[in-house]
HTML snippet that shows the backbone in 3Dmol.js (N, CA, C, O; Angstrom):
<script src="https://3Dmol.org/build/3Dmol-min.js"></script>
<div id="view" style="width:600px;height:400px;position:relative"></div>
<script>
const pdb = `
ATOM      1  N   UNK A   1     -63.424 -72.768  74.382  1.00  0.00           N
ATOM      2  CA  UNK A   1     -64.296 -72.542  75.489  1.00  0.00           C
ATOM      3  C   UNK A   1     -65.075 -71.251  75.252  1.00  0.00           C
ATOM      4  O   UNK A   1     -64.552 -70.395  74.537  1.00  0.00           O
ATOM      5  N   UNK A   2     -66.286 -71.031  75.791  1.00  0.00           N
ATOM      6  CA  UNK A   2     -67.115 -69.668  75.078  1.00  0.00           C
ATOM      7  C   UNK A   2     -66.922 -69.198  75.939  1.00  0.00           C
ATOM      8  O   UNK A   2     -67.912 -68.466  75.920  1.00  0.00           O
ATOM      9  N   UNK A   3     -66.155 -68.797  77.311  1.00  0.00           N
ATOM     10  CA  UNK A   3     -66.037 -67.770  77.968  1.00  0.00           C
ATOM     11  C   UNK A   3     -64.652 -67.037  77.368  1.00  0.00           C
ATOM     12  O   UNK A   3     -64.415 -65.844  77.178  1.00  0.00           O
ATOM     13  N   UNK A   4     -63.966 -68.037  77.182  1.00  0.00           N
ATOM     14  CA  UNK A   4     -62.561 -67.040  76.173  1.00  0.00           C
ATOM     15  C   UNK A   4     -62.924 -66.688  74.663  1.00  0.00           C
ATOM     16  O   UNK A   4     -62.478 -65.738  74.019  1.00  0.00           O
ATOM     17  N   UNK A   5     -63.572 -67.384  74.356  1.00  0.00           N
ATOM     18  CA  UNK A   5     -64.441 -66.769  72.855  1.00  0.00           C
ATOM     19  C   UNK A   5     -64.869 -65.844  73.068  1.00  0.00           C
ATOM     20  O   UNK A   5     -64.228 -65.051  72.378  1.00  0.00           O
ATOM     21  N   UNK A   6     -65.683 -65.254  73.671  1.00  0.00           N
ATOM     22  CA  UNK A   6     -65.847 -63.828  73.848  1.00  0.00           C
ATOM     23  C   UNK A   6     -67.783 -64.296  73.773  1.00  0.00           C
ATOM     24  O   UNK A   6     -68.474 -63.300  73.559  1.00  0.00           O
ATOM     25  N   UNK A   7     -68.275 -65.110  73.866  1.00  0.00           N
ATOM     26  CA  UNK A   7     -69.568 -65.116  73.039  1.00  0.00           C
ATOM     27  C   UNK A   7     -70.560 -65.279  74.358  1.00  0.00           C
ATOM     28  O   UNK A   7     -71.757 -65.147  74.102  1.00  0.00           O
ATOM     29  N   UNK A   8     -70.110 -65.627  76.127  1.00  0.00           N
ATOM     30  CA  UNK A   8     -70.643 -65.469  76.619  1.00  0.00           C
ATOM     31  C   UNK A   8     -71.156 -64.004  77.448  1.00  0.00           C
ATOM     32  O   UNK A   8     -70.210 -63.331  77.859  1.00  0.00           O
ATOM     33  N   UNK A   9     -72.457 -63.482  77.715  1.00  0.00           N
ATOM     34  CA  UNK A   9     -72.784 -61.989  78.305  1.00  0.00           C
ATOM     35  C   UNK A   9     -72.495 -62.205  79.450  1.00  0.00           C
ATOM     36  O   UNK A   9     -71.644 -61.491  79.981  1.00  0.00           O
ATOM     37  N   UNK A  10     -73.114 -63.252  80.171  1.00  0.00           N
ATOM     38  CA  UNK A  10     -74.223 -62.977  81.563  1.00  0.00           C
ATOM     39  C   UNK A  10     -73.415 -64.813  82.056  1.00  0.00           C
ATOM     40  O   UNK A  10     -73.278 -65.797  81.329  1.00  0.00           O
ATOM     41  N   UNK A  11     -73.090 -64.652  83.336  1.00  0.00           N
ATOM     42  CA  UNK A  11     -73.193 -66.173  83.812  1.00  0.00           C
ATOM     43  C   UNK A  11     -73.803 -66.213  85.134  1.00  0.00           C
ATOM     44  O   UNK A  11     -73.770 -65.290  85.948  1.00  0.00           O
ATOM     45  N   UNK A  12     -74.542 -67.711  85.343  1.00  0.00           N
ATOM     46  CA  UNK A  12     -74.838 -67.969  86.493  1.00  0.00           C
ATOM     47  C   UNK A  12     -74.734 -68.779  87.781  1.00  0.00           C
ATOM     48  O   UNK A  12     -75.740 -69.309  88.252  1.00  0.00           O
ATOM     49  N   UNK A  13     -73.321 -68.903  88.464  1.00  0.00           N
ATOM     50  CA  UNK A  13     -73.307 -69.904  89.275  1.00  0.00           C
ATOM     51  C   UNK A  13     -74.137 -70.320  90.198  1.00  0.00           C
ATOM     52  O   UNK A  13     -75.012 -69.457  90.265  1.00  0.00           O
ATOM     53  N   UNK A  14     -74.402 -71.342  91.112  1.00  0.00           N
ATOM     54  CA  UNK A  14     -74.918 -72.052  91.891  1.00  0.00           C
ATOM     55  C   UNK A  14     -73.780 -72.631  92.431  1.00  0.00           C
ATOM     56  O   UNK A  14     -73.013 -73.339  91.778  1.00  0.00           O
ATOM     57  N   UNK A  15     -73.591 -72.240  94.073  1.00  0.00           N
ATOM     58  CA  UNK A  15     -72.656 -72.693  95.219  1.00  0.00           C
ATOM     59  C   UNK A  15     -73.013 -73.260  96.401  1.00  0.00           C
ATOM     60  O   UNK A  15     -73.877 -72.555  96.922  1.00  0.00           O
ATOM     61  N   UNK A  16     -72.725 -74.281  97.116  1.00  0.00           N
ATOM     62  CA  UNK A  16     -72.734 -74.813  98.366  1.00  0.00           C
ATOM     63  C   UNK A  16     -71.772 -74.450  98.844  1.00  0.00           C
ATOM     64  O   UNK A  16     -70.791 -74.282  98.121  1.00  0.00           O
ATOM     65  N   UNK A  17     -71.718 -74.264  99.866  1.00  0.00           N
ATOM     66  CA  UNK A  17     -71.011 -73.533 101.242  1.00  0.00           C
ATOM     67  C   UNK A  17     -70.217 -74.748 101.233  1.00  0.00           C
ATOM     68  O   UNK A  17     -69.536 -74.553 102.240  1.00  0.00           O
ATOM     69  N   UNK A  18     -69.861 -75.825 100.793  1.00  0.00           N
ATOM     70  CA  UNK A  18     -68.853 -76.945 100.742  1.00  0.00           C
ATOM     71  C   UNK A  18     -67.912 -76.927 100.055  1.00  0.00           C
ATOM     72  O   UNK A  18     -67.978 -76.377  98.955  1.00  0.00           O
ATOM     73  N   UNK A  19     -66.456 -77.678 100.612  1.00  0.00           N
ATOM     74  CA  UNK A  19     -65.553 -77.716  99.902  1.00  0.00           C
ATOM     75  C   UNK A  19     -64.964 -78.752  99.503  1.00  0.00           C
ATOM     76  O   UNK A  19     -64.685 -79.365 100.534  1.00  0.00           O
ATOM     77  N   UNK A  20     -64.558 -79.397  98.519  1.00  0.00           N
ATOM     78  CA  UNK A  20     -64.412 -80.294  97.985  1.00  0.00           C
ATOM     79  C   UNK A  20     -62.401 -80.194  97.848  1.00  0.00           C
ATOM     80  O   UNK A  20     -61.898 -79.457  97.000  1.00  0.00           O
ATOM     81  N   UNK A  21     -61.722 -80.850  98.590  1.00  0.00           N
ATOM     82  CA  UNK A  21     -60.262 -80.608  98.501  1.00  0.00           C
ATOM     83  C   UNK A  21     -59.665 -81.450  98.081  1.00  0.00           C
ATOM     84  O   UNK A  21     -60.268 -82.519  98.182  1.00  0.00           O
ATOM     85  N   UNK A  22     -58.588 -81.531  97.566  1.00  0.00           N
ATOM     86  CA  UNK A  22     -57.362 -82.345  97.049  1.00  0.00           C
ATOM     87  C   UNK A  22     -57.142 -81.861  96.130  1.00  0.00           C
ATOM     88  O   UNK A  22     -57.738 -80.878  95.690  1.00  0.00           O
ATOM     89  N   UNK A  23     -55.574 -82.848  95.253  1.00  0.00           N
ATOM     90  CA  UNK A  23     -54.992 -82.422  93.662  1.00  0.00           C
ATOM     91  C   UNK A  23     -56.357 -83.053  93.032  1.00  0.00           C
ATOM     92  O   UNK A  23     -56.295 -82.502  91.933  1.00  0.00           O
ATOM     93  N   UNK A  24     -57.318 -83.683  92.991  1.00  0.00           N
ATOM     94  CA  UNK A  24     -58.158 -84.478  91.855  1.00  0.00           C
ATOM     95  C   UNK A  24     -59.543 -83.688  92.484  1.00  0.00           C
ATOM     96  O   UNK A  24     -60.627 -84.230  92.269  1.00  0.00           O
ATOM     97  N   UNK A  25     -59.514 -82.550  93.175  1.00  0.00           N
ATOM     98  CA  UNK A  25     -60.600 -81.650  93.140  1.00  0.00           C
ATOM     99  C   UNK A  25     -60.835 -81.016  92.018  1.00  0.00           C
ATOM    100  O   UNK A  25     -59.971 -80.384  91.410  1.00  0.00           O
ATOM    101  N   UNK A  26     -62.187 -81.152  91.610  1.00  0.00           N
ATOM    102  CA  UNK A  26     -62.795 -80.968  90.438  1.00  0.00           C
ATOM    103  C   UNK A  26     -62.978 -79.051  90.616  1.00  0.00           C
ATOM    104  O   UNK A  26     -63.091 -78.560  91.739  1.00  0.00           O
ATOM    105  N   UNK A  27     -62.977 -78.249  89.451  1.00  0.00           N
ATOM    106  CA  UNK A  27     -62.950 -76.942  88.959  1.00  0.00           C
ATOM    107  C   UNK A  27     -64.072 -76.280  88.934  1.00  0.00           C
ATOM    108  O   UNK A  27     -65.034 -76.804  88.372  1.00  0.00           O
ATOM    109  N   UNK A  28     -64.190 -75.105  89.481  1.00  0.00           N
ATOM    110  CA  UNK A  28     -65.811 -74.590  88.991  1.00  0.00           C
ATOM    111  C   UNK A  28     -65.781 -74.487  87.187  1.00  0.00           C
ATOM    112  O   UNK A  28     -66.689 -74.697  86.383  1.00  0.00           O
ATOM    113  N   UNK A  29     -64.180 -74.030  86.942  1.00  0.00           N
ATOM    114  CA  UNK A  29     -64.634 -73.401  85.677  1.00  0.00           C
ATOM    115  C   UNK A  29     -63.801 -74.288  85.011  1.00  0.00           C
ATOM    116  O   UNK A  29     -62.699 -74.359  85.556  1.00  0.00           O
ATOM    117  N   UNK A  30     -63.984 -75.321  83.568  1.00  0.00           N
ATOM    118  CA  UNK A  30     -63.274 -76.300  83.117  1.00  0.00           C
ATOM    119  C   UNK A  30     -62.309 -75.771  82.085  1.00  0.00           C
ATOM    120  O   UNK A  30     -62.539 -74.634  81.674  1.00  0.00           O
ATOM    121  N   UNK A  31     -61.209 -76.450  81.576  1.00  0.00           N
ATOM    122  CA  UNK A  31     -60.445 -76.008  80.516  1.00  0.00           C
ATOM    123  C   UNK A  31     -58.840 -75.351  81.274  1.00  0.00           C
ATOM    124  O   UNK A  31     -58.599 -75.358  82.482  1.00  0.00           O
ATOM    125  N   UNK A  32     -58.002 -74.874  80.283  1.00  0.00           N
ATOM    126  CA  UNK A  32     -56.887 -74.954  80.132  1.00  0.00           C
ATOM    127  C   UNK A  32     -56.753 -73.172  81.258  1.00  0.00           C
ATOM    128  O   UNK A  32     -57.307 -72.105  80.992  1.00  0.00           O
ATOM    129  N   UNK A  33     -55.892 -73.469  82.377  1.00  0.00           N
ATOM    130  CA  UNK A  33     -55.567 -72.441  83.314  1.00  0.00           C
ATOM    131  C   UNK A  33     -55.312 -70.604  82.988  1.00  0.00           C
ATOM    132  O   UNK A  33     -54.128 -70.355  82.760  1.00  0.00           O
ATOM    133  N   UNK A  34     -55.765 -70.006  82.967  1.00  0.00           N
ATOM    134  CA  UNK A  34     -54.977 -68.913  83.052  1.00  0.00           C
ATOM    135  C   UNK A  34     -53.614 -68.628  83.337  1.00  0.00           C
ATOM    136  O   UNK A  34     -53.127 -69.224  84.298  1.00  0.00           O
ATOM    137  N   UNK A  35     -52.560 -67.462  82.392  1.00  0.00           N
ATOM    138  CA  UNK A  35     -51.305 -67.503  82.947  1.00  0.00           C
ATOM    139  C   UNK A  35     -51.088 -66.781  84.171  1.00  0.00           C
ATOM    140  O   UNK A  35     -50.032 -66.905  84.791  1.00  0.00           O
ATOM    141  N   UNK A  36     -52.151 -65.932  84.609  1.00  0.00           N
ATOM    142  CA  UNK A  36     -51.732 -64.859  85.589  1.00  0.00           C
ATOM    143  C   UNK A  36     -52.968 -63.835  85.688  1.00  0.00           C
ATOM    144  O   UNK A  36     -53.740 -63.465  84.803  1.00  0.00           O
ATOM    145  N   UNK A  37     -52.901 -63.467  87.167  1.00  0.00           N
ATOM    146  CA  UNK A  37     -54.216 -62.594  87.317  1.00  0.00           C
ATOM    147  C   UNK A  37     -54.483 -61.319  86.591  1.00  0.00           C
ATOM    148  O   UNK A  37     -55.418 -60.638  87.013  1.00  0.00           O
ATOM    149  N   UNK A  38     -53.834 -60.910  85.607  1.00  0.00           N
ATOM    150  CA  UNK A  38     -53.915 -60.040  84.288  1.00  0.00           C
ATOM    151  C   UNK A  38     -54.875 -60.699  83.341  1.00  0.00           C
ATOM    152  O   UNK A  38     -55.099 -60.004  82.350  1.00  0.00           O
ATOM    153  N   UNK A  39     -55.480 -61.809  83.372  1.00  0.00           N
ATOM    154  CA  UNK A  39     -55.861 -62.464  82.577  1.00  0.00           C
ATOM    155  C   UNK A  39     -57.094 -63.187  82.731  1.00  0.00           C
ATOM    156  O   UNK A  39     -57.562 -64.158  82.135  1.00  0.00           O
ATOM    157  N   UNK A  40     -57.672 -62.179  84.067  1.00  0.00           N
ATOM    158  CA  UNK A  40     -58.845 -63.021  84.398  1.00  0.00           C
ATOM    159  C   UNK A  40     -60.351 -62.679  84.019  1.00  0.00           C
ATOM    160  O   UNK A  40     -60.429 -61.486  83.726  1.00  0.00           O
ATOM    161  N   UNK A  41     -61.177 -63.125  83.957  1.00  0.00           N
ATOM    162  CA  UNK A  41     -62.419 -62.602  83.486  1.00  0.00           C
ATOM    163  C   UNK A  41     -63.319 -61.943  84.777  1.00  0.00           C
ATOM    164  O   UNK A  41     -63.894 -62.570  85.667  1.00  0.00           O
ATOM    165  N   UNK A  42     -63.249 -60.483  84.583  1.00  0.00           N
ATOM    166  CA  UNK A  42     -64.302 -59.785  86.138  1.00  0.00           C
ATOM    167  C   UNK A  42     -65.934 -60.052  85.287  1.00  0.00           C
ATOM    168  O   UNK A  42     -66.145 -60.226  84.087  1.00  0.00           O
ATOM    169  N   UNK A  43     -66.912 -59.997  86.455  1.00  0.00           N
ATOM    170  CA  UNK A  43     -67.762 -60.072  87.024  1.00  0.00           C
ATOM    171  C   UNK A  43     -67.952 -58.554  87.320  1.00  0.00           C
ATOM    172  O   UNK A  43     -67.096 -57.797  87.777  1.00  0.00           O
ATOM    173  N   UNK A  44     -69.807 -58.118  86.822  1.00  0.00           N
ATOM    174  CA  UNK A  44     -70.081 -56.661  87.171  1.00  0.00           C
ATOM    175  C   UNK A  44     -71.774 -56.714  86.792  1.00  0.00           C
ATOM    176  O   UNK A  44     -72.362 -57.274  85.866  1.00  0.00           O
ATOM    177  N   UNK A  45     -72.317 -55.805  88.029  1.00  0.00           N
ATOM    178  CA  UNK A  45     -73.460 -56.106  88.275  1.00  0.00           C
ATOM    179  C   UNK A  45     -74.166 -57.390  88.908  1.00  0.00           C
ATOM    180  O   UNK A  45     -75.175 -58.031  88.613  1.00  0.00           O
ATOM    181  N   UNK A  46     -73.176 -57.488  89.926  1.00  0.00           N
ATOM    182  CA  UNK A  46     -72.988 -58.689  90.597  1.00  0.00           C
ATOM    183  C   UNK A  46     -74.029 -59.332  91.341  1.00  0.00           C
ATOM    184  O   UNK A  46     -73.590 -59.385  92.490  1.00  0.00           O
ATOM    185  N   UNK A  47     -74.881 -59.719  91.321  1.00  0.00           N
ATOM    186  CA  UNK A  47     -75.832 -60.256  92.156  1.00  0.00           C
ATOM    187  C   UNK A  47     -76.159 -61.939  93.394  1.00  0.00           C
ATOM    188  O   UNK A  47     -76.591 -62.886  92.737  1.00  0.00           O
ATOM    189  N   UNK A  48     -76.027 -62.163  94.511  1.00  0.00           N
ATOM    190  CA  UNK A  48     -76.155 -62.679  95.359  1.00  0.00           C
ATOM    191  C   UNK A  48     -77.391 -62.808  95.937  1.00  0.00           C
ATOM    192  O   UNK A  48     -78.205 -61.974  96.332  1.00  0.00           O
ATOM    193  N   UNK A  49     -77.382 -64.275  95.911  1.00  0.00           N
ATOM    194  CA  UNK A  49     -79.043 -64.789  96.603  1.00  0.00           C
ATOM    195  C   UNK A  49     -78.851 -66.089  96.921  1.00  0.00           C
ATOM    196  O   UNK A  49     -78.297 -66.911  96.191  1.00  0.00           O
ATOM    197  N   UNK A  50     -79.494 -66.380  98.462  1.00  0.00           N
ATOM    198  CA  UNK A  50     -79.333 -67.635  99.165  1.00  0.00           C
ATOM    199  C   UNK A  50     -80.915 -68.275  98.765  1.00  0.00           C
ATOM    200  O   UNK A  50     -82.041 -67.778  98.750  1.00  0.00           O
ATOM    201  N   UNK A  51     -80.333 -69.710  98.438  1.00  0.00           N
ATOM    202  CA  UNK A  51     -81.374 -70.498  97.792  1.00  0.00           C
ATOM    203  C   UNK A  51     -81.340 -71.662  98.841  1.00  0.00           C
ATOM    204  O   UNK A  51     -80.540 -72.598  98.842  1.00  0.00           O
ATOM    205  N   UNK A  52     -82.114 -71.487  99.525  1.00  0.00           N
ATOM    206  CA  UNK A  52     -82.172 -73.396 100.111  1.00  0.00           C
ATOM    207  C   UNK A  52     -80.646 -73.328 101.119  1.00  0.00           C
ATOM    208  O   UNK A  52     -80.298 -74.501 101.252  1.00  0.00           O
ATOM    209  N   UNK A  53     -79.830 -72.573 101.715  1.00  0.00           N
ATOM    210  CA  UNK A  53     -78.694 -72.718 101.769  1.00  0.00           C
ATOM    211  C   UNK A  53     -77.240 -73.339 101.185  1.00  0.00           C
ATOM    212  O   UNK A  53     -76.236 -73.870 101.659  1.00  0.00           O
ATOM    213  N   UNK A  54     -77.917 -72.812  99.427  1.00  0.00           N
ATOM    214  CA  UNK A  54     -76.823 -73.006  98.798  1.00  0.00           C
ATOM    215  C   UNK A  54     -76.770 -71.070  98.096  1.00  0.00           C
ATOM    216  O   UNK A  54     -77.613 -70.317  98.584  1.00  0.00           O
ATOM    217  N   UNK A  55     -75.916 -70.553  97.170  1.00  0.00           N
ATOM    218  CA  UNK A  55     -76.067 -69.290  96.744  1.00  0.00           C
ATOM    219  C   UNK A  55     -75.922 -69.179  95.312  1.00  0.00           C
ATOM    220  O   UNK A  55     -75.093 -69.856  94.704  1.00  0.00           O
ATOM    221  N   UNK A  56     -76.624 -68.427  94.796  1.00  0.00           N
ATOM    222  CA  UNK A  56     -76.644 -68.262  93.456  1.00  0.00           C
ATOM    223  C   UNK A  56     -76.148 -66.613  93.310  1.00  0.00           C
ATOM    224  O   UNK A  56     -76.623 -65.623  93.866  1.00  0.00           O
ATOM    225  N   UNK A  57     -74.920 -66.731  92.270  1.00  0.00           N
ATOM    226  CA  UNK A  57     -74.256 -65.597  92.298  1.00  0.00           C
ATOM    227  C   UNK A  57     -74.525 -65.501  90.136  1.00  0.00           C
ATOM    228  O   UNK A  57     -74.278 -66.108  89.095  1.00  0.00           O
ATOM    229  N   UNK A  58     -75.153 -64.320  90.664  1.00  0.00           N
ATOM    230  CA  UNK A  58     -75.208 -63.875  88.981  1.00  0.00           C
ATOM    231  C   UNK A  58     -74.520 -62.606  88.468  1.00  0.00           C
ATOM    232  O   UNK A  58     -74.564 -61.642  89.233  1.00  0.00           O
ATOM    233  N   UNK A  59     -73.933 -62.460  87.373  1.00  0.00           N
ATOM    234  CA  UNK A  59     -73.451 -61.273  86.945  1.00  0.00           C
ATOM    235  C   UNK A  59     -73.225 -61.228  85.467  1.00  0.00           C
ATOM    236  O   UNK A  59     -73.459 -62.245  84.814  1.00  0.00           O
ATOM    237  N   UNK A  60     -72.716 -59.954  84.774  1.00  0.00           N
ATOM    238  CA  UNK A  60     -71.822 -60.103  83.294  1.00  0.00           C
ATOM    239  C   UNK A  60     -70.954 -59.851  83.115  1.00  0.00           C
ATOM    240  O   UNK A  60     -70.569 -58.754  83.519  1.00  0.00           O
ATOM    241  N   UNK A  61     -70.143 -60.649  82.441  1.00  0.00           N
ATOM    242  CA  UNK A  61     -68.426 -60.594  81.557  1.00  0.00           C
ATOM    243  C   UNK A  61     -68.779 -59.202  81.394  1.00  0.00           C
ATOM    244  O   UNK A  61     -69.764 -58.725  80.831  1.00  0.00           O
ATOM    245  N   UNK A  62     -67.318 -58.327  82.281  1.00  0.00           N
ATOM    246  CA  UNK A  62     -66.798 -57.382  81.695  1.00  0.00           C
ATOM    247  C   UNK A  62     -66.264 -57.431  80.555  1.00  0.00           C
ATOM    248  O   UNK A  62     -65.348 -58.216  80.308  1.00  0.00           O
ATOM    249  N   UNK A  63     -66.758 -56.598  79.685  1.00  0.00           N
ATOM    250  CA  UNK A  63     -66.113 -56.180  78.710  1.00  0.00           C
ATOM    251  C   UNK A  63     -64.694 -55.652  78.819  1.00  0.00           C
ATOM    252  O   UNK A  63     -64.235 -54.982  79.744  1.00  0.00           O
ATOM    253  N   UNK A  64     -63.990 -56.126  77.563  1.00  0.00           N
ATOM    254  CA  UNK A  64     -62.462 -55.754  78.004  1.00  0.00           C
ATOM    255  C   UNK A  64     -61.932 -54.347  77.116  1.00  0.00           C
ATOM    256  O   UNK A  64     -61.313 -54.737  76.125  1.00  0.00           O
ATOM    257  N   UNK A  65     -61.971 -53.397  77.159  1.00  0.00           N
ATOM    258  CA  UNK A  65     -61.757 -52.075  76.930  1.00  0.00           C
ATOM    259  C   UNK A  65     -60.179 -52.726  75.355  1.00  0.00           C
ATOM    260  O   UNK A  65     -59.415 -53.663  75.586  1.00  0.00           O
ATOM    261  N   UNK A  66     -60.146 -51.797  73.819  1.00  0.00           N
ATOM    262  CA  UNK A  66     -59.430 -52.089  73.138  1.00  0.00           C
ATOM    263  C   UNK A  66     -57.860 -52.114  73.870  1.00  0.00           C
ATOM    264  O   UNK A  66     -57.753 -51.716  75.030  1.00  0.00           O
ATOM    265  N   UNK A  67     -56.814 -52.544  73.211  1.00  0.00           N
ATOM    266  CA  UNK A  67     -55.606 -52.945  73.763  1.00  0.00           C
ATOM    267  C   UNK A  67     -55.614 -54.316  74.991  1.00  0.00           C
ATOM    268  O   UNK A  67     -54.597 -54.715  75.560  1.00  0.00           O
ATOM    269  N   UNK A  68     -56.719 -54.757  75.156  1.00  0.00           N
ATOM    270  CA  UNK A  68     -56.625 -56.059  76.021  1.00  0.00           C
ATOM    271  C   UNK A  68     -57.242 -55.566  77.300  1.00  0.00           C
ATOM    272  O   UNK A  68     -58.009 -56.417  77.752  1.00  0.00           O
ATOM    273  N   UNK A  69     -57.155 -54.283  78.172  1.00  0.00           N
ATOM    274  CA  UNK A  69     -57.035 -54.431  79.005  1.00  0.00           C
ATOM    275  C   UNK A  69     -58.900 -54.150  79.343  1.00  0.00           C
ATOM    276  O   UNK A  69     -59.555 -53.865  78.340  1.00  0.00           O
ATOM    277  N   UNK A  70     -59.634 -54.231  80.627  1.00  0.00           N
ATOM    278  CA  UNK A  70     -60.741 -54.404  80.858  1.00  0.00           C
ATOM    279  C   UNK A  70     -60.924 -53.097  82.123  1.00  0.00           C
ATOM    280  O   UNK A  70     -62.012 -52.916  82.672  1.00  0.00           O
TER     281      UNK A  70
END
`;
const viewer = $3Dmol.createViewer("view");
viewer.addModel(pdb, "pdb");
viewer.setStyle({}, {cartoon: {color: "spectrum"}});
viewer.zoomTo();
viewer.render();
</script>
């Protein structure tokens, strides 16, 4: 996946204020789970904007500082 590859900068979601529930609710982000919130990818330079009444949230992969941690 290129967000754990390291090769993505910058991402851009697009959200509806809707929620889609159950076990066979589909993922914003696809692929194999994280073990634990030590392990998550932050968001910086965060940007928010309502489109049509849906929101577009833009930002970039923190960089993760040597020894793993970010």
């Amino acid at each position: 996946m290129a967000l754990r590859a390291g090769v993505v900068d910058k991402v851009i979601f697009y959200v509806a204020p809707k929620l889609l529930c159950g076990d066979d609710a589909r993922s914003v982000v696809a692929g194999k789970a994280i073990p634990g919130l030590g392990e998550v990818l932050l968001l910086e330079e965060v940007q928010v904007r309502e489109i049509g009444g849906d929101f577009r949230i833009e930002g970039y992969l923190k960089k993760k500082e040597r020894g793993g941690r970010s």
